[in-house]
Rosetta silent file (secondary structure, phi, psi, omega in degrees, C-alpha in Angstrom):
SEQUENCE: XXXXXXXXXXXXXXXXXXXXXXXXXXXXXXXXXXXXXXXXXXXXXXXXXXXXXXXXXXXXXXXXXXXXXXXXXXXXXXXXXXXXXXXXXXXXXXXXXXXXXXXXXXXXXXXXXXXXXXXXXXXXXXXXXXXXXXXXXXXXXXXXXXXXXXXXXXXXXXXXXXXXXXXXXXXXXXXXXXXXXXXXXXXXXXXXXXXXXXXXXXXXXXXXXXXXXXXXXXXXXXXXXXXXXXXXXXXXXXXXXXXXXXXXXXXXXXXXXXXXXXXXXXXXXXXXXXXXXXXXXXXXXXXXXXXXXXXXXXXXXX
SCORE:     score description
SCORE:     0.000 S_00000001
   1 L     0.000   20.974  176.745   -7.356  161.731  128.247 S_00000001
   2 L  -123.400   19.922 -176.882   -7.579  160.481  131.666 S_00000001
   3 L   -71.356  141.529  172.096   -4.498  158.250  131.808 S_00000001
   4 L   -95.897    7.979 -170.461   -2.106  158.560  134.818 S_00000001
   5 L   -74.350  133.828  179.628    0.782  156.973  132.982 S_00000001
   6 L   -71.658  130.973  179.527    4.003  159.081  133.469 S_00000001
   7 L   -70.152  119.350  173.816    5.158  160.474  130.064 S_00000001
   8 L   -74.800  158.057  178.285    8.604  159.274  129.201 S_00000001
   9 L   -63.618  151.987 -177.507   11.238  161.575  127.647 S_00000001
  10 L  -130.669  137.173 -177.052   11.307  161.536  123.875 S_00000001
  11 L   -80.409  148.051  177.986   14.282  161.897  121.479 S_00000001
  12 H   -54.015  -50.043 -174.773   14.040  164.463  118.758 S_00000001
  13 H   -61.737  -43.108 -179.300   14.611  162.002  115.862 S_00000001
  14 H   -63.316  -40.856 -170.849   11.927  159.694  117.233 S_00000001
  15 H   -71.932  -43.946  174.353    9.547  162.458  117.748 S_00000001
  16 H   -62.681  -32.966  174.679    9.945  163.938  114.208 S_00000001
  17 H   -66.594  -38.607 -179.184    9.470  160.488  112.764 S_00000001
  18 H   -69.376  -36.398  177.844    6.220  160.193  114.683 S_00000001
  19 H   -61.582  -46.886 -175.857    5.116  163.643  113.328 S_00000001
  20 H   -66.212  -26.835  177.655    5.771  162.594  109.804 S_00000001
  21 H   -67.873  -46.930 -178.046    3.718  159.437  110.517 S_00000001
  22 H   -61.938  -36.725  173.634    0.788  161.481  111.941 S_00000001
  23 H   -66.872  -36.814 -173.648    0.929  163.801  108.819 S_00000001
  24 H   -70.592  -35.947 -179.875    1.076  160.825  106.572 S_00000001
  25 L   -89.777    3.337 -177.532   -2.128  159.178  108.090 S_00000001
  26 L    57.812   32.545  167.068   -3.759  162.600  108.102 S_00000001
  27 L   -80.575  -44.839  172.570   -4.256  162.880  111.795 S_00000001
  28 L   -98.448  155.759  177.856   -2.064  165.992  111.759 S_00000001
  29 L   -83.163 -177.136 -175.997   -2.313  168.380  108.715 S_00000001
  30 L   -63.244  157.850 -175.012    0.409  169.260  106.204 S_00000001
  31 L   -67.091  -13.117  171.625    3.593  171.005  107.524 S_00000001
  32 L   -68.118  -25.609  178.495    2.277  174.272  105.916 S_00000001
  33 L   -98.695  -44.069 -178.138   -0.385  174.307  108.530 S_00000001
  34 L  -129.261  113.694 -170.131    1.233  172.520  111.533 S_00000001
  35 L  -127.665   93.052  178.537    5.096  172.523  111.429 S_00000001
  36 H   -67.896  -41.111 -176.791    6.983  170.967  114.276 S_00000001
  37 H   -66.406  -35.076  176.276   10.334  171.216  112.444 S_00000001
  38 H   -66.020  -40.409 -176.971    9.848  174.868  111.752 S_00000001
  39 H   -66.758  -32.915  179.147    8.814  175.621  115.344 S_00000001
  40 H   -72.014  -19.287  177.555   11.921  173.810  116.659 S_00000001
  41 L   -67.290  -10.499  178.263   14.147  176.189  114.844 S_00000001
  42 L   -67.950  -20.754 -165.559   13.169  178.787  117.443 S_00000001
  43 L  -114.609  147.381 -173.822   15.301  177.168  120.063 S_00000001
  44 L   -69.815  161.889 -177.872   18.952  176.904  120.991 S_00000001
  45 H   -64.722  -42.471  176.882   20.586  173.517  120.891 S_00000001
  46 H   -56.408  -20.733 -178.894   20.681  173.496  124.737 S_00000001
  47 H  -100.849   -1.296 -169.908   16.897  173.896  124.694 S_00000001
  48 H   -64.888  -37.100 -179.813   15.949  171.299  122.093 S_00000001
  49 H   -59.664  -42.997 -176.528   15.256  168.582  124.510 S_00000001
  50 H   -74.851  -35.247 -176.625   12.720  170.683  126.461 S_00000001
  51 H   -64.581  -48.432 -177.919   11.302  172.042  123.222 S_00000001
  52 H   -66.723  -40.230 -179.134   10.747  168.582  121.787 S_00000001
  53 H   -75.832  -27.876  169.369    9.196  167.178  124.957 S_00000001
  54 H   -64.243  -45.700 -179.856    6.847  170.127  125.193 S_00000001
  55 H   -64.573  -30.406  178.058    5.784  169.632  121.627 S_00000001
  56 H   -57.077  -36.582  176.169    5.405  165.817  122.499 S_00000001
  57 L   -86.410   -1.095  174.256    2.512  166.873  124.756 S_00000001
  58 L   -65.205  136.993  178.860    0.781  168.979  122.201 S_00000001
  59 E  -115.700  117.177 -178.268   -2.708  167.889  121.220 S_00000001
  60 E  -113.583  121.341 -178.125   -4.098  168.533  117.741 S_00000001
  61 E  -113.306  111.688  179.001   -7.721  167.493  117.129 S_00000001
  62 L   -73.593  170.319 -174.164   -8.775  167.272  113.442 S_00000001
  63 H   -58.457  -50.044  179.111  -12.375  167.811  112.392 S_00000001
  64 H   -59.487  -28.278  177.852  -13.224  164.078  112.162 S_00000001
  65 H   -75.936  -37.076 -175.967  -12.152  163.456  115.667 S_00000001
  66 H   -66.418  -35.025  176.716  -14.128  166.482  116.934 S_00000001
  67 H   -64.372  -43.425 -178.238  -17.242  165.109  115.227 S_00000001
  68 H   -64.687  -39.581  178.496  -16.822  161.768  116.984 S_00000001
  69 H   -68.634  -36.522  177.699  -16.251  163.581  120.329 S_00000001
  70 H   -66.812  -40.293  176.035  -19.352  165.718  119.814 S_00000001
  71 H   -59.134  -45.310 -175.135  -21.398  162.509  119.169 S_00000001
  72 H   -65.158  -48.695  176.675  -19.956  160.981  122.351 S_00000001
  73 H   -59.251  -40.412  177.378  -20.792  164.093  124.402 S_00000001
  74 H   -65.098  -51.582  178.445  -24.400  164.183  123.028 S_00000001
  75 H   -59.201  -26.988  176.354  -24.915  160.514  123.692 S_00000001
  76 L   -67.534   -4.618  174.840  -23.695  160.996  127.189 S_00000001
  77 L   -82.828   -8.728 -174.267  -26.843  162.920  127.911 S_00000001
  78 H   -57.045  -43.917  179.273  -28.855  159.710  127.599 S_00000001
  79 H   -62.837  -40.719  177.105  -28.594  158.950  131.413 S_00000001
  80 H   -56.107  -51.001 -178.922  -29.439  162.617  132.224 S_00000001
  81 H   -68.003  -39.821 -176.807  -32.565  162.389  130.038 S_00000001
  82 H   -65.689  -35.338  179.269  -33.618  158.922  130.993 S_00000001
  83 L    65.566 -125.659 -177.457  -33.995  159.596  134.707 S_00000001
  84 L   -91.693    6.336  179.976  -35.577  156.601  136.370 S_00000001
  85 L   -68.813  130.939 -174.115  -36.484  154.926  133.107 S_00000001
  86 L  -120.897  -29.938 -173.722  -35.171  151.303  132.921 S_00000001
  87 L   -72.161  128.413 -176.403  -37.150  149.710  130.127 S_00000001
  88 H   -54.274  -41.528 -172.563  -35.102  149.713  126.769 S_00000001
  89 H   -69.303  -41.020  177.918  -38.315  150.475  124.835 S_00000001
  90 H   -70.746  -43.615 -179.466  -39.297  153.419  127.105 S_00000001
  91 H   -55.232  -47.928 -176.308  -35.688  154.702  127.203 S_00000001
  92 H   -57.742  -44.426 -176.814  -35.758  154.707  123.279 S_00000001
  93 H   -63.256  -42.802 -179.183  -39.024  156.645  123.321 S_00000001
  94 H   -64.358  -39.713 -176.957  -37.889  159.149  125.837 S_00000001
  95 H   -69.630  -40.137  174.892  -34.677  159.755  124.024 S_00000001
  96 H   -62.517  -41.679  175.836  -36.455  160.212  120.654 S_00000001
  97 H   -62.617  -41.747  172.736  -38.823  162.641  122.179 S_00000001
  98 H   -53.833  -48.323 -178.066  -35.944  164.527  123.624 S_00000001
  99 H   -68.766  -22.107 -179.176  -34.195  164.776  120.312 S_00000001
 100 H   -81.094  -33.496 -171.485  -37.385  165.998  118.613 S_00000001
 101 H   -87.941  -26.354 -170.618  -38.052  168.604  121.228 S_00000001
 102 L   -58.428  158.073  172.795  -34.567  169.944  121.959 S_00000001
 103 E  -121.946  128.892  178.694  -33.182  173.392  120.913 S_00000001
 104 E   -91.531  124.567 -175.690  -29.522  173.631  119.882 S_00000001
 105 E  -132.874  134.155 -177.161  -28.017  176.969  121.047 S_00000001
 106 E   -85.798  163.182  178.485  -24.441  178.191  120.526 S_00000001
 107 L  -105.116  137.573 -178.519  -22.149  179.636  123.202 S_00000001
 108 L  -123.663  162.779  171.231  -20.736  183.160  122.502 S_00000001
 109 L   -74.926 -176.520  177.358  -18.035  185.362  123.974 S_00000001
 110 L   -56.569  -34.973  171.087  -18.463  188.618  125.856 S_00000001
 111 L  -119.040   93.806 -173.763  -18.882  190.204  122.593 S_00000001
 112 L   -52.518  135.703  175.683  -20.713  187.851  120.352 S_00000001
 113 L  -154.254  168.905 -168.620  -19.418  187.789  116.758 S_00000001
 114 L   -71.112   -2.634  178.596  -19.538  185.533  113.706 S_00000001
 115 L   -96.275    1.852  176.377  -16.167  183.923  114.449 S_00000001
 116 L   -62.008  137.151  179.729  -17.447  182.285  117.657 S_00000001
 117 H   -63.809  -21.449 -177.401  -16.891  178.581  117.522 S_00000001
 118 H   -61.489  -25.678  172.923  -20.476  177.992  118.586 S_00000001
 119 H   -60.262  -54.431 -177.041  -21.476  178.597  114.969 S_00000001
 120 H   -54.301  -46.909 -170.924  -19.333  175.842  113.786 S_00000001
 121 H   -79.973  -23.027  168.149  -20.550  173.364  116.379 S_00000001
 122 H   -63.251  -44.298  174.623  -24.227  174.240  115.701 S_00000001
 123 H   -58.967  -39.005  176.712  -23.554  173.301  112.113 S_00000001
 124 H   -65.706  -42.528  179.665  -21.946  170.133  113.239 S_00000001
 125 H   -56.235  -43.136 -178.570  -24.983  169.256  115.368 S_00000001
 126 H   -63.690  -42.935 -171.432  -27.201  169.664  112.271 S_00000001
 127 H   -78.835  -35.296 -169.289  -24.820  167.579  110.070 S_00000001
 128 H  -124.758  -11.548  173.807  -23.865  164.735  112.448 S_00000001
 129 L  -101.869    2.789 -178.797  -26.422  164.571  115.228 S_00000001
 130 L    65.347   35.839  177.197  -29.455  164.368  113.121 S_00000001
 131 L   -97.025  132.899 -174.058  -30.803  167.679  114.453 S_00000001
 132 L   -76.319  146.790  177.423  -33.053  169.548  112.164 S_00000001
 133 H   -54.593  -33.584 -179.193  -32.119  173.141  111.066 S_00000001
 134 H   -70.637    2.399  178.417  -35.344  174.316  112.512 S_00000001
 135 H  -108.526    3.069  175.485  -34.083  173.149  115.946 S_00000001
 136 E   -98.882  117.694 -171.480  -31.049  175.554  115.806 S_00000001
 137 E  -117.183  148.760  169.463  -31.827  178.810  117.606 S_00000001
 138 L   -83.651  167.335  174.745  -30.209  182.088  118.130 S_00000001
 139 H   -49.332  -54.189 -175.872  -30.266  183.358  121.721 S_00000001
 140 H   -57.052  -52.486 -175.224  -33.172  185.681  121.173 S_00000001
 141 H   -69.871  -26.853  176.191  -35.389  183.268  119.353 S_00000001
 142 H   -67.944  -42.705  177.795  -34.671  180.524  121.955 S_00000001
 143 H   -62.882  -42.188 -177.936  -35.635  182.835  124.822 S_00000001
 144 H   -67.556  -35.903  176.447  -38.736  183.805  123.098 S_00000001
 145 H   -69.950  -39.409  178.992  -39.790  180.183  122.414 S_00000001
 146 H   -60.021  -38.250  171.501  -38.942  179.191  125.928 S_00000001
 147 H   -53.122  -41.105 -175.965  -41.148  181.701  127.319 S_00000001
 148 H   -86.615  -32.321 -176.890  -44.182  180.340  125.634 S_00000001
 149 L  -150.740  103.178  174.703  -43.232  176.572  125.839 S_00000001
 150 L   -55.370  130.913  177.359  -40.369  175.123  127.853 S_00000001
 151 L  -143.322  156.948  179.973  -38.200  172.679  125.982 S_00000001
 152 L   -66.244  141.327  179.053  -34.785  171.228  126.630 S_00000001
 153 E  -115.201  131.475  177.236  -31.808  173.382  125.505 S_00000001
 154 E  -117.470  109.984  179.044  -28.512  171.945  124.495 S_00000001
 155 E   -85.597  133.381 -176.818  -25.617  174.469  124.375 S_00000001
 156 E  -118.005  145.862 -179.381  -22.822  173.422  121.970 S_00000001
 157 E  -175.156  162.185  177.568  -19.022  174.509  121.829 S_00000001
 158 E   -82.345  -40.317 -166.013  -15.604  173.098  121.371 S_00000001
 159 E  -147.636  137.923  173.093  -13.796  174.147  124.603 S_00000001
 160 E  -114.386  108.873 -177.837  -14.386  175.289  128.022 S_00000001
 161 L   -92.369  -85.605  173.503  -11.373  177.046  129.599 S_00000001
 162 L   -74.288  -32.664 -176.705  -12.162  179.395  132.388 S_00000001
 163 L    95.111  -10.700 -176.642  -15.916  178.847  132.149 S_00000001
 164 H   -63.600  -30.485 -174.487  -16.515  182.608  132.004 S_00000001
 165 H   -66.356  -43.671 -177.485  -17.715  182.512  128.400 S_00000001
 166 H   -69.753  -43.365 -179.724  -20.548  180.126  129.197 S_00000001
 167 H   -58.517  -43.932  177.036  -21.539  182.092  132.405 S_00000001
 168 H   -60.921  -42.065  178.039  -21.745  185.209  130.207 S_00000001
 169 H   -62.527  -40.051 -178.527  -23.929  183.355  127.709 S_00000001
 170 H   -68.910  -35.993 -177.580  -26.225  182.105  130.486 S_00000001
 171 H   -99.427  -11.098 -177.924  -26.641  185.564  132.056 S_00000001
 172 L   -56.921  137.672  174.144  -26.562  187.849  129.085 S_00000001
 173 L   -87.994  144.265  168.011  -29.623  190.143  128.706 S_00000001
 174 E  -129.299  146.777 -179.636  -31.680  190.437  125.666 S_00000001
 175 E   -92.253  112.889 -179.100  -34.762  192.562  124.955 S_00000001
 176 E  -120.478  113.595  179.439  -37.524  190.113  124.171 S_00000001
 177 L    53.003   48.637  175.330  -41.043  191.596  123.662 S_00000001
 178 L    63.766   18.903  175.955  -39.862  194.779  125.478 S_00000001
 179 E  -123.255  137.500  176.150  -38.590  192.754  128.425 S_00000001
 180 E   -78.043  122.249 -175.865  -35.027  192.146  129.579 S_00000001
 181 E  -133.359  151.334  172.476  -34.499  188.370  129.583 S_00000001
 182 L  -140.533  162.883  179.079  -31.644  185.894  129.969 S_00000001
 183 H   -61.019  -40.552  175.128  -31.479  182.193  129.970 S_00000001
 184 H   -52.188  -49.891 -179.697  -30.912  182.384  133.750 S_00000001
 185 H   -65.730  -47.338 -171.735  -34.121  184.421  134.300 S_00000001
 186 H   -65.846  -37.390  177.228  -36.254  182.360  131.907 S_00000001
 187 H   -59.404  -41.340 -175.019  -34.997  179.104  133.606 S_00000001
 188 H   -62.610  -34.787 -173.316  -35.914  180.560  137.039 S_00000001
 189 H   -86.288  -38.014 -169.278  -39.503  181.262  135.665 S_00000001
 190 H  -117.524  -18.199  172.853  -40.300  178.225  133.491 S_00000001
 191 L    74.329   38.406  171.399  -37.774  175.630  134.570 S_00000001
 192 L   -64.730  158.539  175.796  -36.491  174.201  131.267 S_00000001
 193 L   -83.440  133.922 -174.898  -33.759  171.541  131.145 S_00000001
 194 E  -127.176  131.484 -179.597  -30.438  172.979  130.167 S_00000001
 195 E  -127.793  152.538  175.176  -27.297  170.853  128.957 S_00000001
 196 E  -133.395  119.115 -173.811  -23.895  171.889  127.889 S_00000001
 197 E  -123.611   66.837  179.013  -21.847  169.588  125.689 S_00000001
 198 E   -68.744  161.492  172.090  -18.408  171.015  124.917 S_00000001
 199 E   -70.495  -52.330 -178.991  -15.798  168.708  123.413 S_00000001
 200 E  -125.364  139.300 -174.845  -13.247  169.525  126.108 S_00000001
 201 E  -134.293  126.492  167.246  -13.694  171.038  129.573 S_00000001
 202 E   -72.059  158.288  174.410  -11.100  172.086  132.187 S_00000001
 203 H   -61.907  -36.149 -174.992  -11.690  171.398  135.857 S_00000001
 204 H   -72.619  -31.528  176.615  -11.550  175.165  136.490 S_00000001
 205 H   -65.140  -45.618 -179.803  -14.261  175.660  133.808 S_00000001
 206 H   -63.201  -39.729 -179.271  -16.472  173.032  135.404 S_00000001
 207 H   -67.910  -37.880  176.628  -16.086  174.549  138.806 S_00000001
 208 H   -60.975  -49.495 -176.838  -16.954  178.028  137.447 S_00000001
 209 H   -69.707  -42.194  176.707  -20.064  176.780  135.673 S_00000001
 210 H   -59.722  -34.573 -178.393  -21.221  174.710  138.616 S_00000001
 211 H   -73.033  -35.455 -173.091  -20.772  177.707  140.897 S_00000001
 212 H  -108.773  -18.939  178.133  -22.568  180.183  138.726 S_00000001
 213 L  -136.484   60.608 -175.785  -24.912  178.057  136.545 S_00000001
 214 L   -67.526  -10.809  179.947  -25.821  175.179  138.824 S_00000001
 215 L   -82.149   -8.534 -175.815  -29.031  174.659  136.791 S_00000001
 216 E  -100.076  134.755  172.645  -27.033  173.493  133.788 S_00000001
 217 E   -88.732  123.139 -176.821  -25.899  169.957  133.323 S_00000001
 218 E  -104.565  126.360 -171.616  -22.444  170.008  131.820 S_00000001
 219 L  -139.779   78.708  176.919  -21.460  166.827  129.896 S_00000001
 220 L   -79.477  165.250  178.636  -18.244  167.147  127.787 S_00000001
 221 L   -62.154  -45.378 -176.401  -16.602  164.393  125.738 S_00000001
 222 E  -146.616  146.418  171.669  -13.461  164.783  128.161 S_00000001
 223 E   -98.973  142.572  170.018  -12.462  166.684  131.220 S_00000001
 224 E  -112.702  120.948 -179.016   -9.009  168.062  131.442 S_00000001
 225 L   -86.997  174.798 -171.099   -7.628  168.345  135.064 S_00000001
 226 H   -53.797  -20.520 -170.939   -5.073  170.864  136.130 S_00000001
 227 H   -83.446   -3.446  172.526   -2.228  168.583  135.204 S_00000001
 228 H   -82.181   -1.250  172.063   -2.852  169.087  131.492 S_00000001
 229 L   -80.077  137.355  178.067   -1.321  172.514  131.967 S_00000001
 230 L   -78.629   -2.917  179.917    2.417  172.627  130.970 S_00000001
 231 L  -107.655   -1.196  178.040    2.847  174.944  133.990 S_00000001
 232 L   -72.857  140.680  177.520    1.444  172.685  136.700 S_00000001
 233 L   -55.205  -28.485 -177.938    3.938  171.253  139.181 S_00000001
 234 L  -110.989   25.641 -175.635    2.570  167.790  138.381 S_00000001
 235 L   -44.099  131.941  168.722    2.114  168.451  134.588 S_00000001
 236 L   -73.602  -16.859 -170.522    1.209  165.458  132.309 S_00000001
 237 L   -71.582  -39.751 -176.831    2.853  167.315  129.489 S_00000001
 238 L   -98.849  154.009  168.562    6.398  166.803  130.746 S_00000001
 239 L   -61.219  150.507  178.985    8.432  163.805  131.750 S_00000001
 240 H   -54.474  -37.195 -176.153    8.804  163.959  135.538 S_00000001
 241 H   -71.007  -15.998 -176.651   12.468  164.750  135.199 S_00000001
 242 H  -103.600  -10.628 -170.370   11.718  167.866  133.074 S_00000001
 243 H   -49.033  -55.075 -178.263    8.896  169.407  134.934 S_00000001
 244 H   -62.778  -47.177 -175.289   10.795  172.138  136.977 S_00000001
 245 H   -68.288  -32.372  179.802   13.067  172.986  134.103 S_00000001
 246 H   -61.383  -40.501 -178.014   10.000  172.981  131.661 S_00000001
 247 H   -64.681  -45.677  176.646    8.230  175.745  133.481 S_00000001
 248 H   -63.467  -37.225  177.763   11.328  177.942  133.297 S_00000001
 249 H   -57.992  -54.378 -176.895   11.880  176.979  129.639 S_00000001
 250 H   -58.641  -43.205  179.281    8.386  178.141  128.688 S_00000001
 251 H   -59.605  -49.739 -172.259    8.753  181.421  130.706 S_00000001
 252 H   -77.747  -29.535  179.681   12.153  182.304  129.304 S_00000001
 253 H   -71.586  -33.953 -176.993   11.400  181.245  125.656 S_00000001
 254 H   -67.474  -41.745 -178.426    8.084  183.338  125.772 S_00000001
 255 H   -68.906  -38.396  176.849   10.118  186.292  126.954 S_00000001
 256 H   -67.434  -36.180  175.275   12.614  185.846  124.172 S_00000001
 257 H   -67.405  -17.811  175.707    9.761  185.628  121.621 S_00000001
 258 L    99.274    9.846 -176.715    8.515  189.012  122.786 S_00000001
 259 L   -68.077  129.593 -179.541    5.306  187.582  124.266 S_00000001
 260 L   -58.140  151.166 -177.248    3.917  190.069  126.900 S_00000001
 261 L   -64.928  -23.473  178.655    4.377  188.998  130.478 S_00000001
 262 L   -78.803   -9.127 -174.239    0.730  189.257  130.971 S_00000001
 263 L  -125.471   -5.363 -170.803   -0.026  186.643  128.337 S_00000001
 264 L   -62.986  -18.237 -178.827    2.728  184.032  128.330 S_00000001
 265 L   -92.852   -1.298 -175.785    0.689  181.552  130.398 S_00000001
 266 L    85.630  171.146  178.484   -2.300  181.677  128.113 S_00000001
 267 H   -59.462  132.129 -176.917   -5.800  182.823  129.037 S_00000001
 268 H    59.595   19.978  178.916   -6.643  182.469  132.666 S_00000001
 269 H    56.096   37.158 -176.523   -3.062  181.130  133.073 S_00000001
 270 L   -82.916  -28.163  167.399   -4.202  177.750  131.962 S_00000001
 271 L    64.411   37.231 -177.745   -1.031  176.952  130.030 S_00000001
 272 E   -79.251  165.574  173.139   -2.480  174.262  127.578 S_00000001
 273 L  -121.519   76.249 -162.040   -0.934  172.555  124.674 S_00000001
 274 E  -150.905  140.729  172.196   -3.950  172.235  122.519 S_00000001
 275 E  -150.579  147.169  175.799   -5.346  173.126  119.080 S_00000001
 276 E  -104.299  156.668  170.311   -8.495  172.236  117.004 S_00000001
 277 L   -47.461  -41.032 -175.854   -8.523  172.051  113.268 S_00000001
 278 L   -97.608   -6.424 -177.474  -10.635  175.198  113.206 S_00000001
 279 L  -165.276  165.823  169.725   -9.177  177.269  116.024 S_00000001
 280 L  -122.107  115.796 -178.530   -6.483  177.528  118.695 S_00000001
 281 L   -54.845  149.558  176.830   -8.028  178.263  122.242 S_00000001
 282 L   -63.965  -24.550 -178.695   -6.917  181.375  124.023 S_00000001
 283 L   -70.560  -15.314 -177.838   -5.956  179.043  126.894 S_00000001
 284 E   -74.562  150.233 -179.866   -3.157  177.479  124.809 S_00000001
 285 L   -62.567  123.883  172.081    0.372  178.759  125.432 S_00000001
 286 H   -49.024  -23.634 -177.468    1.147  181.617  123.049 S_00000001
 287 H   -58.938  -27.528 -175.843    4.553  180.048  122.471 S_00000001
 288 H   -80.841  -29.511  179.577    2.920  177.631  120.063 S_00000001
 289 L  -119.397    0.931  176.464    1.338  180.268  117.792 S_00000001
 290 L   -57.658  132.562 -175.039    3.197  183.389  118.329 S_00000001
 291 L  -134.233   31.620 -178.023    4.376  184.820  115.000 S_00000001
 292 L  -113.024  160.461  171.684    5.973  188.230  115.805 S_00000001
 293 L    60.110   32.096  173.103    9.674  189.218  116.211 S_00000001
 294 L    85.932    0.783 -178.932   10.920  186.588  113.825 S_00000001
 295 L   -74.323  136.075 -179.301    9.249  183.659  115.848 S_00000001
 296 L   -97.946  115.147 -176.684    8.160  180.739  113.795 S_00000001
 297 L   -77.311  149.046  168.163    4.724  179.411  114.949 S_00000001
 298 L   -64.676  -52.420 -175.092    3.825  175.740  115.246 S_00000001
 299 L  -144.331  145.219 -179.746    0.309  176.621  114.103 S_00000001
 300 L   -92.915  143.964  176.247   -1.300  179.980  113.195 S_00000001
 301 L   -86.425  134.028  179.906   -4.370  181.384  114.910 S_00000001
 302 L  -114.225    0.000    0.000   -7.100  182.258  112.364 S_00000001
């Protein structure tokens, strides 16, 4: 996801053939779940080239790929944990101790609920990272344990868009033993090591977390720079020849679909073309999942 290669224009017939291939090898799900051909019926003949090329930049991550990316993000902590250790044997010992001591904590939204993706990723950590169930903590139990005995904390999630959700998680107050505590406050008092390993993180999200949670080491599987937005002047989504027209196409199509003017760019105006098997981020263009006013969604949000 860090290639600087200019995306060439794609023809509709070639693109749909590629979609059928991706579905056939189970990288993309069945048409009943993700339907490029259905979504393309929303557009006029004069818009089809733009619609196809926007869709060509859409990224769908199935569960099996997310598991591998989570493993990659977790293993990426090795250098952070090792510090000055250089001996392979000592490195192995330090890493094993880290894995035995760490606490897995999910990231929640401004109003925590059971649909938060952090639950899903805490379960993946147990299933695929070799983390024991006893090492997965709620915010309250983690704060209580950290007060008594500092341990490394690893926050897990799928996606960082604006970064505000993590800042809220880091600073949210809980009543612990009749005291108001947050991860930020407890870190200030006992100095535990804190890591955040989302699957994907935007540059804006990284800047926000660095600015407000500088004590936390963020280590995603992949960073998405601003050019992953379909609305950026140098967007990676579009062929260079379609970038200017692409912006207007998204704006006008969103208006025709009935998407509110305050929402058509996606959350924080990030304008992404992205979905996971288990969810579609708020930062993704609503044009992909909108299902009102007779609009056929590419993928439905659940």
């Amino acid at each position: 996801m860090n290639t600087d290669t200019v995306r060439p224009p794609v023809r509709e017939s070639e693109f749909l053939e590629r979609c059928r291939y991706l579905t056939g090898v189970q990288v993309w799900p069945l048409e009943t779940i993700l339907s490029p051909s259905r979504w393309l019926t929303n557009f006029k003949r004069s818009e089809r080239e733009l619609a196809v090329n926007l869709l060509n930049g859409f990224v769908y991550l199935p569960a099996v790929m997310m598991v591998e990316m989570l493993k990659s993000a977790f293993q990426g902590l090795t250098n952070e944990v090792a510090g000055e250790v250089s001996s392979p044997i000592e490195l192995s010992q330090v890493w094993q101790q880290f894995c035995q001591d760490l606490m897995i904590v999910r990231v929640t939204g401004e109003t925590p609920n059971d649909s938060d993706s952090g639950y899903y990723f805490a379960r993946l950590a147990r299933q695929h990272l070799g983390i024991a169930q006893t090492q997965i903590y709620t915010h309250e139990t983690a704060l209580e344990k950290l007060q008594a005995s500092p341990r490394p904390v690893v926050f897990v999630d799928d996606f960082v868009g604006s970064g505000r959700q993590f800042v809220e998680t880091w600073r949210r107050y809980y009543v612990i033993n009749k005291r108001l505590l947050s991860f930020e406050i407890v870190h200030r008092r006992v100095g535990f090591k804190a890591f955040y390993i989302p699957i994907l993180c935007t540059e804006e999200g990284r800047r926000t977390i660095d600015a407000h949670c500088g004590e936390v080491t963020i280590s995603p599987a992949h960073y998405l720079d601003e050019r992953y937005s379909a609305l950026h002047p140098e967007s990676r989504i579009w062929p260079e020849s379609l970038r200017t027209a692409g912006y207007e196409f998204v704006r006008e199509s969103s208006d025709r679909a009935g998407i509110p003017k305050s929402r058509w760019r996606g959350f924080a105006e990030l304008g992404l073309a992205l979905a996971f098997e288990h969810s579609v981020p708020d930062a993704t263009l609503p044009l992909f999942y909108w299902d009102q006013n007779g609009w056929n969604p590419l993928i439905r949000r659940t």
